[in-house]
N, C-alpha and C positions, 0 to 999 in steps of 0.2 A: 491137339496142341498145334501151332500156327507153328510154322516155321519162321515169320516175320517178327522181325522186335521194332520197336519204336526206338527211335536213339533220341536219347535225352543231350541236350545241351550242357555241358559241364561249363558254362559261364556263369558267373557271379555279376550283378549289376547294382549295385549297389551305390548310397549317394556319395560323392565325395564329399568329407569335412575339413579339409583343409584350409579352406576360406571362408569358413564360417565365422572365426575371432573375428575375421578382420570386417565383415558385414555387419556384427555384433554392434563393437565399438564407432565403426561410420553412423548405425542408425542413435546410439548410445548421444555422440557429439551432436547431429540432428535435431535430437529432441532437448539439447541441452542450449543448443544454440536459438532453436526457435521459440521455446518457450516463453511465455511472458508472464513476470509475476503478479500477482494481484493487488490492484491497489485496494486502498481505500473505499470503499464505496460511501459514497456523499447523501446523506439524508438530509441535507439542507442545501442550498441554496448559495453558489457565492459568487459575485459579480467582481472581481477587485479594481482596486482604487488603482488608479496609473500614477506613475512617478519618475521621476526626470533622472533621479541619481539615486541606482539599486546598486546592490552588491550580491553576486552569487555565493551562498554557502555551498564549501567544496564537498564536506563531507557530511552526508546525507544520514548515515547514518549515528550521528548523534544531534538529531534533528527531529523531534516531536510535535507532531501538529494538532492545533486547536481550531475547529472550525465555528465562525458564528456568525449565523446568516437564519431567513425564512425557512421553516423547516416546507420539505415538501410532501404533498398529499399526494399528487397524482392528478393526471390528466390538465395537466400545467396548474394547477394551482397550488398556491402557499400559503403557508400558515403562520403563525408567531413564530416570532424570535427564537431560535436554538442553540445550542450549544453539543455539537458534535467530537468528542476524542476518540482516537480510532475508530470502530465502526458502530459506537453504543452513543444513544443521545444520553445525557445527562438532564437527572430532571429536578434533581438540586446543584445548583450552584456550590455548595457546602462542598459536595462528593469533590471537587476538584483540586482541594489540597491535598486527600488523601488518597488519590490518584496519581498525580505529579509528584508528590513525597515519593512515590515506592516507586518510580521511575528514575528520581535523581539518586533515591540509591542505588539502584541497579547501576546507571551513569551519571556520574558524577559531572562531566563535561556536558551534559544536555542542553541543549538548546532548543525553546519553546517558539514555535513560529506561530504567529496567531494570521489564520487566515477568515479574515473577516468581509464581509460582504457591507460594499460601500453605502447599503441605505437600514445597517442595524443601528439598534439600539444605541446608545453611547453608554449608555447607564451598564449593559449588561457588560459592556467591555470594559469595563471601570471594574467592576465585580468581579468579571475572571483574571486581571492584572491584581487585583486586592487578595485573592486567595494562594494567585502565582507568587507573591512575594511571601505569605503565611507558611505556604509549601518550602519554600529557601530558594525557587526558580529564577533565580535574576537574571538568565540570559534569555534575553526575549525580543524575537524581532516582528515585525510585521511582512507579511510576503503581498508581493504588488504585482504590477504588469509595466511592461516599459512603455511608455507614454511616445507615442508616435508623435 
């Protein structure tokens, strides 16, 4: 038997967690602040019409958008005339009272914005205002760009 001992360290090193909340919630607001939500993603096409005297709608969210424009293929090419609500093409005309029906019940204050690309159809926009009116949708604007 050795006469020598080994002396052991009687320290504790361990992490402090004291400022862990507080790291927590900085990264928390971070990722709240930088985030960006997802639009729409556009399977058509829209070029808009410029206009002299617009008016911004303040609140957006009672504000539903109808897109109609060239739908696109890919690799810059487009196709016929489409009609995009949120992110689903519609492929009957028809489907769009009973679509915008169960949205004005949801909200009653809705507001339909038709964003249309300046070289569609006039016929198909005649159509989605025909079924906008079937549905009960009467508030209906057109969204534009301001005319430099």
């Amino acid at each position: 038997m050795s006469k020598f001992k080994k002396k052991q360290a009687n320290t504790k090193q361990s992490v402090p967690t004291s400022a862990m909340p507080d790291v927590v919630f900085m990264l928390l607001i971070f990722f709240m602040v930088t985030t960006v939500l997802r639009e729409v993603e556009l399977q058509v096409q829209i070029d808009y019409v410029a206009a002299e005297n617009i008016e911004k709608i303040e609140q957006k969210r009672l504000v539903s958008y109808i897109y109609i424009g060239p739908q696109r293929l890919g690799a810059g090419r487009v196709g016929d005339t489409r009609v995009q609500i949120d992110d689903a093409l519609v492929d009957d005309i028809g489907a769009i009272r009973n679509i915008m029906y169960d949205k004005i019940m949801e909200q009653p204050r809705l507001i339909v914005s038709l964003r249309v690309d300046r070289d569609s159809e006039f016929g198909i926009i005649t159509d989605v205002k025909q079924e906008l009116r079937h549905a009960g949708a009467l508030r209906i604007n057109y969204s534009t760009r301001r005319q430099i």
